[in-house]
FITIRO-931581 format. One record per residue: residue number from 1; z, y, x of N, C-alpha, C in turn. Coordinates in steps of 0.001 Angstrom, whole numbers, padded with zeros to 6 digits. Layout:
<lumgus>
lumgu num:NUM; n_z:Z; n_y:Y; n_x:X; ca_z:Z; ca_y:Y; ca_x:X; c_z:Z; c_y:Y; c_x:X;
...
</lumgus>
This chain:
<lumgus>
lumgu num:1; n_z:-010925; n_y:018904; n_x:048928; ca_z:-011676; ca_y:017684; ca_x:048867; c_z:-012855; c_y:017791; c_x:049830;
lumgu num:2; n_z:-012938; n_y:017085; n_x:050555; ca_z:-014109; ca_y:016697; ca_x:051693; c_z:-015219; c_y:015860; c_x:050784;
lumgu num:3; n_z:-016301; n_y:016141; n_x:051096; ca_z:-017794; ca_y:015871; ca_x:050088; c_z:-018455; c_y:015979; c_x:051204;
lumgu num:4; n_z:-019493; n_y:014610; n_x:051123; ca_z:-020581; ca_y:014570; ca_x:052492; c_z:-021428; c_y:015551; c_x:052405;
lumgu num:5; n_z:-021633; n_y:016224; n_x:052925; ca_z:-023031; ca_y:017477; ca_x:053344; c_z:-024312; c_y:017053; c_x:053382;
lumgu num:6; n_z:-024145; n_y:016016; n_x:054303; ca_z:-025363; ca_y:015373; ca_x:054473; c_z:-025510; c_y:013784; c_x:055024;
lumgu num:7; n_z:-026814; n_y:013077; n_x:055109; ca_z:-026897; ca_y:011782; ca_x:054682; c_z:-026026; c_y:011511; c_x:056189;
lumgu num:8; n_z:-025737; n_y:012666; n_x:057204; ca_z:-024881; ca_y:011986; ca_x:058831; c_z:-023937; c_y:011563; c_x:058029;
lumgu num:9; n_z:-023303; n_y:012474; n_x:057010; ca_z:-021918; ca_y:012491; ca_x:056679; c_z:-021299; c_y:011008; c_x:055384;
lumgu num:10; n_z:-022533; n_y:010628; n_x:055400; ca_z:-022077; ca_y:009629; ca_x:054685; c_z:-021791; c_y:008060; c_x:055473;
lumgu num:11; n_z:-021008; n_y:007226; n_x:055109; ca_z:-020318; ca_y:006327; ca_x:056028; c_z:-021901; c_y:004972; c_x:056099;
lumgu num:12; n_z:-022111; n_y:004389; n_x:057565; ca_z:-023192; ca_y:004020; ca_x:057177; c_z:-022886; c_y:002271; c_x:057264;
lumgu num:13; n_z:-023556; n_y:001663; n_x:057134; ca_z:-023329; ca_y:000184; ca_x:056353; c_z:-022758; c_y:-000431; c_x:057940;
lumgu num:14; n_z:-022687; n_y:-000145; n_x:058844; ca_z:-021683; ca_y:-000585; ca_x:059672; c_z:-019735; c_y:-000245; c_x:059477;
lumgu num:15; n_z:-019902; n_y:000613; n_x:058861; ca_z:-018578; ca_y:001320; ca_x:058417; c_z:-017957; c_y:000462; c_x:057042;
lumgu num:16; n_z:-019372; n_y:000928; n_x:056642; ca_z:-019099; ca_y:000285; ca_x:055020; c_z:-018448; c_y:-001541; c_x:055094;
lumgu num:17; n_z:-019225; n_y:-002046; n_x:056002; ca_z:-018673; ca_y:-003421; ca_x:056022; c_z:-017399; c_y:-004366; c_x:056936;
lumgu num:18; n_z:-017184; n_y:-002899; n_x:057667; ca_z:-015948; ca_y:-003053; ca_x:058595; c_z:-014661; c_y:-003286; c_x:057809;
lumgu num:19; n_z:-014679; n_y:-003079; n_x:056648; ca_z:-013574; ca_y:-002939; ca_x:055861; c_z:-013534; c_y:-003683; c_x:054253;
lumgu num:20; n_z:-012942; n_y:-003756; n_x:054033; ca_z:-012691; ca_y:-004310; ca_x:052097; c_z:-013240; c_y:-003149; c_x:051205;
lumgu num:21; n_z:-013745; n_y:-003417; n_x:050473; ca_z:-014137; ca_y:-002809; ca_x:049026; c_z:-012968; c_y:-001697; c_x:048790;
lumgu num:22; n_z:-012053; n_y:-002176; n_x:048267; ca_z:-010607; ca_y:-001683; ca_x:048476; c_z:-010162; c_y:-001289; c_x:049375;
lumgu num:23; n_z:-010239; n_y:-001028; n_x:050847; ca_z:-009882; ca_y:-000156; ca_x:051395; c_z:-011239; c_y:001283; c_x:051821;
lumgu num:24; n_z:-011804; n_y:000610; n_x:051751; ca_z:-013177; ca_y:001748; ca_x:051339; c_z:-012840; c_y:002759; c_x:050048;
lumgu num:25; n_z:-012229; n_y:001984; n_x:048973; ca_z:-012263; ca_y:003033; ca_x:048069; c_z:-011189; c_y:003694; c_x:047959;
lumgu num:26; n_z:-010178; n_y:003403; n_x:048418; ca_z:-008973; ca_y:003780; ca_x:049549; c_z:-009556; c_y:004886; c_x:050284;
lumgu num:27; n_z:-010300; n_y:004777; n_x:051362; ca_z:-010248; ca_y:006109; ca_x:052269; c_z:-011121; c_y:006960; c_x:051272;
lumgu num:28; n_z:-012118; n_y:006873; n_x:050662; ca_z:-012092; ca_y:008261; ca_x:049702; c_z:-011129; c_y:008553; c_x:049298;
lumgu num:29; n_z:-010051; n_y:007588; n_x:048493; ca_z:-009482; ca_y:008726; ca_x:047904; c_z:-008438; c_y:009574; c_x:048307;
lumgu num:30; n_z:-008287; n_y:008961; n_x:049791; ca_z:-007530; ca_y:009858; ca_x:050988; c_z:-008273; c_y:010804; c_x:051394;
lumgu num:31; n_z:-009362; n_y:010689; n_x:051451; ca_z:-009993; ca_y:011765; ca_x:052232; c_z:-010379; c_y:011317; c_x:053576;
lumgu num:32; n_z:-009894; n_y:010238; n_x:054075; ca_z:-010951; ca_y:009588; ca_x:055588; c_z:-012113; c_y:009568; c_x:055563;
lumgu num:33; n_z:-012470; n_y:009146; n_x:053735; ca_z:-013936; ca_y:009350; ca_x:053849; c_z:-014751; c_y:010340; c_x:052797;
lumgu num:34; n_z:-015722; n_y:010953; n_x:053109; ca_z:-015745; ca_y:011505; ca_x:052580; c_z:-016438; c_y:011258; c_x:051000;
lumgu num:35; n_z:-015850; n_y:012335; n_x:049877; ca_z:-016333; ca_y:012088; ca_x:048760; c_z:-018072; c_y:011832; c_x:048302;
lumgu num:36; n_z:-018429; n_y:010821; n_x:047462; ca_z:-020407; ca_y:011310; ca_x:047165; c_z:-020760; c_y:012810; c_x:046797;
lumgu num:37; n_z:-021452; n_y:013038; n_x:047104; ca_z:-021893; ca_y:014291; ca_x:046735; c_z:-022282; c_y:014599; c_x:045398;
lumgu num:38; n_z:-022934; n_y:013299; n_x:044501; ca_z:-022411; ca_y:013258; ca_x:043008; c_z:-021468; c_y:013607; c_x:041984;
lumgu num:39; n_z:-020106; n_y:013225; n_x:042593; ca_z:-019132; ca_y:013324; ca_x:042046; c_z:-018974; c_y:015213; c_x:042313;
lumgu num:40; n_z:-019287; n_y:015977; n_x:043160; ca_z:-019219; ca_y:017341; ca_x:043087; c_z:-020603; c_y:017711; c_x:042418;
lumgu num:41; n_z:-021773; n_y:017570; n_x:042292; ca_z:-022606; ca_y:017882; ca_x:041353; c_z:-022170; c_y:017719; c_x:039889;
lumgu num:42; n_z:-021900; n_y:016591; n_x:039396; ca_z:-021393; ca_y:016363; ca_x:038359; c_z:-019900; c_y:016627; c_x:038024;
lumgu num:43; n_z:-018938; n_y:017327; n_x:038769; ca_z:-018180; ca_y:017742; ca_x:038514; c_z:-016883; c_y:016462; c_x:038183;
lumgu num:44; n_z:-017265; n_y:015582; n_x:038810; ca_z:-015586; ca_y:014638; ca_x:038727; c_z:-015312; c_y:013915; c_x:040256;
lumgu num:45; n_z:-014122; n_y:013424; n_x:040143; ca_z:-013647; ca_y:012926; ca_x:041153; c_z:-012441; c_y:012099; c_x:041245;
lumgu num:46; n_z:-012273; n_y:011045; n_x:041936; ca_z:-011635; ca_y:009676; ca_x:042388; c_z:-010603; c_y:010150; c_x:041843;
lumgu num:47; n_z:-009339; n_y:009433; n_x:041100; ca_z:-008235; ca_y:009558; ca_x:040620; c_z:-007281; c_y:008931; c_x:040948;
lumgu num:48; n_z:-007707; n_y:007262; n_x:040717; ca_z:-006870; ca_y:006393; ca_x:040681; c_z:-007809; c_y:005101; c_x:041052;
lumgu num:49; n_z:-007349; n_y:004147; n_x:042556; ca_z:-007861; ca_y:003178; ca_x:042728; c_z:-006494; c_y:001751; c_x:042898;
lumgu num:50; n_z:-007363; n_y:000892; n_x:042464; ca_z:-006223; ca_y:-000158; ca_x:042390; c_z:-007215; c_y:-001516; c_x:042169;
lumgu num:51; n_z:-006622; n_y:-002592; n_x:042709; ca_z:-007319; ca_y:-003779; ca_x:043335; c_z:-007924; c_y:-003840; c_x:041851;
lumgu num:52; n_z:-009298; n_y:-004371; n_x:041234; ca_z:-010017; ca_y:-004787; ca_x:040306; c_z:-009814; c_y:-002780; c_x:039121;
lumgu num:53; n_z:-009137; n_y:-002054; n_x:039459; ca_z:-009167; ca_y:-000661; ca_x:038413; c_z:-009484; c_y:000377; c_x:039719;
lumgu num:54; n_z:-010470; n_y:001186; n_x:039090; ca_z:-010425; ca_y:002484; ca_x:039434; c_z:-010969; c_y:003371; c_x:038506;
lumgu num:55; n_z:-010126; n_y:004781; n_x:038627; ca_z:-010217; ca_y:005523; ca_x:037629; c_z:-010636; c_y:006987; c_x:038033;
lumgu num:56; n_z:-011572; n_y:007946; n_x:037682; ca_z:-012438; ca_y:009237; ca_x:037436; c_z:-011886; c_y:010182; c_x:036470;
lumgu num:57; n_z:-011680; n_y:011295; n_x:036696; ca_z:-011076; ca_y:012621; ca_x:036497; c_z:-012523; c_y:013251; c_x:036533;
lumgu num:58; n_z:-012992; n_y:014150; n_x:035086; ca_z:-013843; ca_y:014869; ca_x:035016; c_z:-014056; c_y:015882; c_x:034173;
lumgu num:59; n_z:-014794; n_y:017137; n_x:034194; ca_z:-015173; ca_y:017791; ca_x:033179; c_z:-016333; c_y:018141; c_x:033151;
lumgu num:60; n_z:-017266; n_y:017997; n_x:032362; ca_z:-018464; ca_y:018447; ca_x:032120; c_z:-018593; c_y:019778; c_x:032197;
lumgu num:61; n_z:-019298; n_y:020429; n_x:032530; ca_z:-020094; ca_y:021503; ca_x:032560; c_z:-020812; c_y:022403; c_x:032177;
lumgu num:62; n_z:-021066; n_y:023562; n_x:031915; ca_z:-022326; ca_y:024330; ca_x:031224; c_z:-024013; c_y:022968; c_x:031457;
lumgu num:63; n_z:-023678; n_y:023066; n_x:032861; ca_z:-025268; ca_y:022711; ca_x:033358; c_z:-025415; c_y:021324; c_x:032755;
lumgu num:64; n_z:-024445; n_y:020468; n_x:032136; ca_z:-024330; ca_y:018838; ca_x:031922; c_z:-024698; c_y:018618; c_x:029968;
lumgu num:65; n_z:-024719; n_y:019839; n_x:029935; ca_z:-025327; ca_y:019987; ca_x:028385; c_z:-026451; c_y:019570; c_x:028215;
lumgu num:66; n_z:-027260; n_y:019001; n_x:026930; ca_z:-028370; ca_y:018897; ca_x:026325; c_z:-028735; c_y:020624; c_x:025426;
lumgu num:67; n_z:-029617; n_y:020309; n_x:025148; ca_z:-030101; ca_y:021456; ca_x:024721; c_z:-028871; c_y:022224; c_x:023317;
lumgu num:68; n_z:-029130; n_y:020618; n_x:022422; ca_z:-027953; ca_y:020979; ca_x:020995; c_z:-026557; c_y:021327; c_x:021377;
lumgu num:69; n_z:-025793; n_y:021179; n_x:022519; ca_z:-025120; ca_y:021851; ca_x:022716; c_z:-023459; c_y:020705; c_x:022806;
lumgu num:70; n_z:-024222; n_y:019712; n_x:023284; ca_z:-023066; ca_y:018498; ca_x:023342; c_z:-023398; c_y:018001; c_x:025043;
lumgu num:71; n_z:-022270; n_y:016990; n_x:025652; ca_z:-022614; ca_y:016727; ca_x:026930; c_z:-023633; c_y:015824; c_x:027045;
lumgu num:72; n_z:-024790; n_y:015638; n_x:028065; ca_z:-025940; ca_y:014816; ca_x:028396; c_z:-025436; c_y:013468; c_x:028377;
lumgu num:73; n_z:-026020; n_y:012640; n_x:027843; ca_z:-025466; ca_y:010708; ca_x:027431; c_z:-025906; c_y:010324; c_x:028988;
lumgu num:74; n_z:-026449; n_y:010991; n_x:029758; ca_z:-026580; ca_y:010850; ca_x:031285; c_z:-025422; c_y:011572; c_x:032397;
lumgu num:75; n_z:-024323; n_y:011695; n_x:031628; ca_z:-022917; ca_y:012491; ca_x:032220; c_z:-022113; c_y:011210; c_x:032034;
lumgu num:76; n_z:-022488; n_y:010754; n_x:030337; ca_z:-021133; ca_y:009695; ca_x:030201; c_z:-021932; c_y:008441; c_x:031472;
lumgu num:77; n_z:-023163; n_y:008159; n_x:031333; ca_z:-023534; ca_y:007364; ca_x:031818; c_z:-023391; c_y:007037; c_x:033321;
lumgu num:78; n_z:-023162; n_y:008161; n_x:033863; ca_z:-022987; ca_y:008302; ca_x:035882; c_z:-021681; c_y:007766; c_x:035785;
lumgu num:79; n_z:-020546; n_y:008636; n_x:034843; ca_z:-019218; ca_y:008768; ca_x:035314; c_z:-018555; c_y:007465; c_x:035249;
lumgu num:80; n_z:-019530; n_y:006866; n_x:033795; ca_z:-019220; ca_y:005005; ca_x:033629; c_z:-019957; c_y:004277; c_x:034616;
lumgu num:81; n_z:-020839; n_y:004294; n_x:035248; ca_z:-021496; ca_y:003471; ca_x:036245; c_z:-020598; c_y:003539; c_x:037094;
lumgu num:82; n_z:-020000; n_y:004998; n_x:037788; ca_z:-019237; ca_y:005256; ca_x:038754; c_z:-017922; c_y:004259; c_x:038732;
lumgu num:83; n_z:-016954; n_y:005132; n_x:037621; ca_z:-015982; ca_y:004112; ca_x:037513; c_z:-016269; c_y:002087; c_x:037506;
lumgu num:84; n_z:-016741; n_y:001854; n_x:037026; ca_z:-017112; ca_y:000688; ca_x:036713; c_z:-017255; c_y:000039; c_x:037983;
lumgu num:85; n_z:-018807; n_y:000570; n_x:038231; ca_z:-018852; ca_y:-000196; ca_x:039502; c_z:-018010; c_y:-000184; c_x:040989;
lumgu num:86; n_z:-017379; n_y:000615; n_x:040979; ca_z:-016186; ca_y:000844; ca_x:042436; c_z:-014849; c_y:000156; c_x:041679;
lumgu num:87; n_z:-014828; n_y:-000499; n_x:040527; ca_z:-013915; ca_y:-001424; ca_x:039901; c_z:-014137; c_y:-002652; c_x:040811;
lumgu num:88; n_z:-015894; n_y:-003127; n_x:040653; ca_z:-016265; ca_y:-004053; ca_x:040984; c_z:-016049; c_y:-004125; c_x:042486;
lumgu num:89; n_z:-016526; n_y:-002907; n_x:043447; ca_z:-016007; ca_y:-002623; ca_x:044895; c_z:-015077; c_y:-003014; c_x:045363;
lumgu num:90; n_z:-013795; n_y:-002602; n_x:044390; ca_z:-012263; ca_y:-002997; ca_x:044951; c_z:-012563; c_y:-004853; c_x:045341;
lumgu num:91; n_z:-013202; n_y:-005268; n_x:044507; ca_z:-012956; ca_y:-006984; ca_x:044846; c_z:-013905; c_y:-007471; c_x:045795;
lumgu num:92; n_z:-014704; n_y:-006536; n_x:046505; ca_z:-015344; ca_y:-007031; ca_x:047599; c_z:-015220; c_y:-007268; c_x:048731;
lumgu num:93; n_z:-015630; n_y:-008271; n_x:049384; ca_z:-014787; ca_y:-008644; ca_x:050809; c_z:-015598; c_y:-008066; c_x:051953;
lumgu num:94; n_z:-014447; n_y:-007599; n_x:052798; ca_z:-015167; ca_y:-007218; ca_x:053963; c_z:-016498; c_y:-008215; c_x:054735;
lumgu num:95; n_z:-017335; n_y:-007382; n_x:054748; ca_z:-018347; ca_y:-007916; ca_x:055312; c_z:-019862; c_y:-007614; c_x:054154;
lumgu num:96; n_z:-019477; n_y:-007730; n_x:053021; ca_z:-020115; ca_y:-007526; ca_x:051901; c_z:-020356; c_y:-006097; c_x:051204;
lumgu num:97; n_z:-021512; n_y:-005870; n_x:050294; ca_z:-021610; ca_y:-004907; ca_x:049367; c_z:-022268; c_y:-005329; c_x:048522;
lumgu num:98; n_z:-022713; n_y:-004275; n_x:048129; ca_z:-022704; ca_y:-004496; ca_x:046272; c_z:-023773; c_y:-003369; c_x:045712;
lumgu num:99; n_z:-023887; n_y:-003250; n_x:044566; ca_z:-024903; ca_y:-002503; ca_x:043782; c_z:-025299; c_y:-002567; c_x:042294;
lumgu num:100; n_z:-025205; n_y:-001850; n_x:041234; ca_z:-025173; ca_y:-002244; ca_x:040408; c_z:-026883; c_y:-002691; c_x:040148;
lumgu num:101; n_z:-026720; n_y:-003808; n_x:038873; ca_z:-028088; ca_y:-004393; ca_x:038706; c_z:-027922; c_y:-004003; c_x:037080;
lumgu num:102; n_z:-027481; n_y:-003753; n_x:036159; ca_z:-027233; ca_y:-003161; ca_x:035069; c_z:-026541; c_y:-002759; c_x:034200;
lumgu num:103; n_z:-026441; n_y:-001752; n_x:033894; ca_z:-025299; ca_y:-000880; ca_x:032699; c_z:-025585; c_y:-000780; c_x:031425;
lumgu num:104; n_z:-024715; n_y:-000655; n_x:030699; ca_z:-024556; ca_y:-000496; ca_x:029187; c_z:-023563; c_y:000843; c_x:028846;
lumgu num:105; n_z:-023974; n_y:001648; n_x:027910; ca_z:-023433; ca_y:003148; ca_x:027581; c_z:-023123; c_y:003201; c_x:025710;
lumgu num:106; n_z:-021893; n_y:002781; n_x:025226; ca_z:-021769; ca_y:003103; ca_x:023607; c_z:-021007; c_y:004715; c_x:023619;
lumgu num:107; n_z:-021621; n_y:005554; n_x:023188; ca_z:-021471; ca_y:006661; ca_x:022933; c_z:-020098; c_y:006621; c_x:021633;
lumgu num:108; n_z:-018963; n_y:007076; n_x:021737; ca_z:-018302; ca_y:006834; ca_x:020120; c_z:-018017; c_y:008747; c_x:019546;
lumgu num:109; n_z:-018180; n_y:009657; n_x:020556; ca_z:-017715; ca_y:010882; ca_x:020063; c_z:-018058; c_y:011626; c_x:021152;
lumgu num:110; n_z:-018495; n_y:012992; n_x:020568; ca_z:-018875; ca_y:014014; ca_x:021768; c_z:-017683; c_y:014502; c_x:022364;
lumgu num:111; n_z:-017669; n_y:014669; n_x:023328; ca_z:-016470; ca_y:015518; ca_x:024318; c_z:-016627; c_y:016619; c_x:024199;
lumgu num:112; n_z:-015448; n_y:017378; n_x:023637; ca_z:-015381; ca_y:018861; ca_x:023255; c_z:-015583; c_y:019849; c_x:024611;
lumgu num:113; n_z:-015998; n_y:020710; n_x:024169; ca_z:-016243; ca_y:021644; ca_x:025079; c_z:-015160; c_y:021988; c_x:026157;
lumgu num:114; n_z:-014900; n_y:021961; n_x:027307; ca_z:-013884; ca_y:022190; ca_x:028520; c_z:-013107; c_y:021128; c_x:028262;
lumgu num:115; n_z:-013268; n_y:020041; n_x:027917; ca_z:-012110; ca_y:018641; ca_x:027745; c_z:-012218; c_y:018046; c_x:028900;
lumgu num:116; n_z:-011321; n_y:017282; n_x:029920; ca_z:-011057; ca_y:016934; ca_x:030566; c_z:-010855; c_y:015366; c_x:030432;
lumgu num:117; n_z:-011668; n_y:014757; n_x:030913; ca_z:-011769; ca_y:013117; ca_x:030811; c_z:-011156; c_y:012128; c_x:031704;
lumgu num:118; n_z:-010542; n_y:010974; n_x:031385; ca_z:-010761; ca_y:010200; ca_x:032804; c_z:-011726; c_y:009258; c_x:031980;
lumgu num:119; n_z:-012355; n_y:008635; n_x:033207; ca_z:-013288; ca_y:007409; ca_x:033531; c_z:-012420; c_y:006417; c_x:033809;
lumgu num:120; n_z:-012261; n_y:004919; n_x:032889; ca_z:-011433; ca_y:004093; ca_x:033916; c_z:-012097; c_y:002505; c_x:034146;
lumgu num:121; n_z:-012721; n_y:001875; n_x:035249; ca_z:-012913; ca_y:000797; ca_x:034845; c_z:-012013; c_y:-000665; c_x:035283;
lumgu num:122; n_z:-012625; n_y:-001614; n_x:034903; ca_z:-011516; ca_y:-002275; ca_x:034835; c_z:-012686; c_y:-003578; c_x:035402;
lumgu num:123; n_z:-012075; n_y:-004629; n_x:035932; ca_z:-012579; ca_y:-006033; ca_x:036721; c_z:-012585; c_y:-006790; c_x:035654;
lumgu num:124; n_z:-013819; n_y:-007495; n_x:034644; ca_z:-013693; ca_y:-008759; ca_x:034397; c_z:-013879; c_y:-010015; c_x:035189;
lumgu num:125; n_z:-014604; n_y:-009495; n_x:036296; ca_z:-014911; ca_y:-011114; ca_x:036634; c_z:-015740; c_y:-010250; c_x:038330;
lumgu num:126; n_z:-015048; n_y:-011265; n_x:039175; ca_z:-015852; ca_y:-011276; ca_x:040585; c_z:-015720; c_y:-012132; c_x:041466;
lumgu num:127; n_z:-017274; n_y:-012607; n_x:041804; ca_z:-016967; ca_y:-013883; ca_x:042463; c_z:-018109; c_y:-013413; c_x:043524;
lumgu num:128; n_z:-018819; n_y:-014577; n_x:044142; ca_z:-019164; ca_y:-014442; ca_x:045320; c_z:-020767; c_y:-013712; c_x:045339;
lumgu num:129; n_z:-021222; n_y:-013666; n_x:044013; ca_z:-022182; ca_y:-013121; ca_x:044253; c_z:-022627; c_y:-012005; c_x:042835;
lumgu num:130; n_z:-021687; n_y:-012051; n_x:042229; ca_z:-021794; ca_y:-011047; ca_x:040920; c_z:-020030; c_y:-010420; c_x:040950;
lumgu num:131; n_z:-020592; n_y:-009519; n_x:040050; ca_z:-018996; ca_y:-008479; ca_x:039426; c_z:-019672; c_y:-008257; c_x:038057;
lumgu num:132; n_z:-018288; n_y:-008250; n_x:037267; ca_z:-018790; ca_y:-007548; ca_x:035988; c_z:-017953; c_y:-006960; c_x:035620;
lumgu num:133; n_z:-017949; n_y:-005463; n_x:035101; ca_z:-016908; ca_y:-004900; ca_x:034785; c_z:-016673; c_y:-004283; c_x:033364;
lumgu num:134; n_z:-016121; n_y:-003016; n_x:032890; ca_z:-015869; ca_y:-002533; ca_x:031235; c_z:-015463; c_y:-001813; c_x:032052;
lumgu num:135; n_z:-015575; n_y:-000154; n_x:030876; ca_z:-015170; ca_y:000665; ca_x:031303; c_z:-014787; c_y:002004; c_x:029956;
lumgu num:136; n_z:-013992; n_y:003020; n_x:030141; ca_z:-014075; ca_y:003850; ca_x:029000; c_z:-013726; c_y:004898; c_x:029093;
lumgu num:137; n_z:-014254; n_y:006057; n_x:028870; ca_z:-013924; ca_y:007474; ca_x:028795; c_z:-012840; c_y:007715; c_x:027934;
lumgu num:138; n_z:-011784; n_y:008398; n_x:028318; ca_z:-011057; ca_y:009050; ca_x:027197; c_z:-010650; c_y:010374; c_x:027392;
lumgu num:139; n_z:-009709; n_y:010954; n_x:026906; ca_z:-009568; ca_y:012403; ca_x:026821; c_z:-008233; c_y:012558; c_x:027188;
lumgu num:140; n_z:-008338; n_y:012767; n_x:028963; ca_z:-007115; ca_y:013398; ca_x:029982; c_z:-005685; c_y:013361; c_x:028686;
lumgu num:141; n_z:-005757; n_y:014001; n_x:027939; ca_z:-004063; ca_y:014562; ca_x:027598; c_z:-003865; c_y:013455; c_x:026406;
lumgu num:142; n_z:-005124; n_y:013862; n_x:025273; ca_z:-004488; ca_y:012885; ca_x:023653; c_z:-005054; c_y:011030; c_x:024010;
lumgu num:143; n_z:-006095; n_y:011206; n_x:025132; ca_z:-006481; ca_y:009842; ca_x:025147; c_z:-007321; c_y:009021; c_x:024391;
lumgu num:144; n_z:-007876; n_y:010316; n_x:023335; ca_z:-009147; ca_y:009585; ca_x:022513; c_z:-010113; c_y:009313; c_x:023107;
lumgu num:145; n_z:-010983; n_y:008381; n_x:022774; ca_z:-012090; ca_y:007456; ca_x:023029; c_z:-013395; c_y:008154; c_x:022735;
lumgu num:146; n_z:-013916; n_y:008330; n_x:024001; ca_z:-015224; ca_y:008876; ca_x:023752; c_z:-016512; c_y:008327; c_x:024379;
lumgu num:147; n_z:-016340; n_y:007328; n_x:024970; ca_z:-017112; ca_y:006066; ca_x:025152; c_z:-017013; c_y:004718; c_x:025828;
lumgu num:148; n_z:-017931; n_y:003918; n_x:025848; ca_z:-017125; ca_y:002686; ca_x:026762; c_z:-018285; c_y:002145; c_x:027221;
lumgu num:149; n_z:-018738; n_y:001090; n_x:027639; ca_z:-019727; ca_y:000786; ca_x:028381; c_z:-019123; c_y:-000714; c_x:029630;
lumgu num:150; n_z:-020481; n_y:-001431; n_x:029901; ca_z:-019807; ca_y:-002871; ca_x:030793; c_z:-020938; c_y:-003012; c_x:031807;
lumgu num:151; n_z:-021190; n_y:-003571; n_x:032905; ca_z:-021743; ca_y:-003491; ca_x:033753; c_z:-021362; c_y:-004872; c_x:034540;
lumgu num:152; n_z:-022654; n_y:-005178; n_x:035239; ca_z:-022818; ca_y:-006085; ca_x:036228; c_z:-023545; c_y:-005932; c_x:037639;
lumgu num:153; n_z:-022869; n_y:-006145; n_x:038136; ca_z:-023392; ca_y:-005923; ca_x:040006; c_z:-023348; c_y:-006669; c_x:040628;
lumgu num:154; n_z:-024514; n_y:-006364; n_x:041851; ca_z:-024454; ca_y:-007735; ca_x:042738; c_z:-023856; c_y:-007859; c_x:043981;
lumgu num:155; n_z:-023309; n_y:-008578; n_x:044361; ca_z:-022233; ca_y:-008613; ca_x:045462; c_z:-022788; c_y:-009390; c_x:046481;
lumgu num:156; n_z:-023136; n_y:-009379; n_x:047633; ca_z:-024198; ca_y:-009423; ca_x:048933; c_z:-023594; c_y:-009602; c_x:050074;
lumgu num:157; n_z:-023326; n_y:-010597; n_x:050877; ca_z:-022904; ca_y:-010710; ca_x:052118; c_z:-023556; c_y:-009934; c_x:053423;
lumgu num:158; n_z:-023339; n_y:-009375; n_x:053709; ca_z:-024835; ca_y:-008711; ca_x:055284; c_z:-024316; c_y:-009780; c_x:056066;
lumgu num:159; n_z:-025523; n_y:-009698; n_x:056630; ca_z:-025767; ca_y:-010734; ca_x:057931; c_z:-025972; c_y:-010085; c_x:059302;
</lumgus>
C-alpha cells in the first residue's frame, strides 16, 4: 500500500477536481493515488468503493485504547467520518469537493480486543450543494454491530 509521506505527496486540488468523486476514490483504492496518512496511523484502509457506498477494513490497536482498556470513541469516530464521508465523495462531480460540516457517533458495543471491523457508508441524499450519509461498524467475520453514526457534508463547486 502506497501512503503519502508528505503534504508533495498528497494529490492537490487541481488533481482533486480533474476527476469525479468516484474516480478519485477509485485511484486510492488502486493505488494511483496515494493512501491518507490517517488511515496508516489509525490502522485501516479502503476496501470497497462503489457509486453512493464505500467501505473501511480496520483494526484497532494497542495505541487506539483509552485508558479502561476498550477502543477510543475517537477510533469509531475517524473510521465513521471516513467511511461516510467518501460515500458522500463517490457522488461528487468533477469539478467539485466537499467536506464534512457534521457527524454523529452511537456507540452500541466495544470491539473486542484484535477484532477486525469494516466501516461501511452508505448515500442518503446528494445534491448540488449538500450530501448526507449513515454509516456502521461491524465485525469483519460474525458482522455484529458495534456502531453507526450519519453525517452531512458540503459539496462546493471551485471556480
Amino acid at each position: 500500500m502506497h501512503y503519502a509521506q508528505s503534504f508533495a505527496d498528497l494529490p492537490d486540488r487541481d488533481k482533486i477536481t480533474s476527476m469525479s468523486g468516484l474516480e478519485f476514490m477509485q485511484g486510492i483504492l488502486s493505488g494511483d493515488i496515494p493512501h491518507p496518512p490517517i488511515s496508516r496511523l489509525l490502522n485501516y484502509q479502503l476496501d470497497r468503493v462503489e457509486k453512493g457506498k464505500v467501505a473501511f477494513r480496520g483494526t484497532p490497536e494497542f495505541d487506539h485504547y483509552n485508558p479502561t482498556g476498550t477502543v477510543h470513541g475517537g477510533w469509531y469516530g475517524t473510521i465513521l467520518d471516513s467511511c461516510m464521508a467518501c460515500a458522500v465523495m463517490t457522488c461528487v462531480p468533477k469539478g467539485s469537493v466537499y467536506t464534512t460540516l457534521e457527524y454523529k457517533v452511537n456507540l452500541t458495543r466495544a470491539i473486542p480486543q484484535g477484532a477486525t471491523v469494516l466501516a461501511t457508508g452508505t448515500i442518503d441524499h446528494a445534491g448540488r450543494s449538500t450530501g448526507v450519509a449513515t454509516g456502521q461498524i461491524t465485525d469483519a467475520e460474525t458482522g455484529k454491530l458495534y456502531a453507526t453514526g450519519s453525517t452531512t457534508c458540503i459539496i462546493m463547486a471551485v471556480t
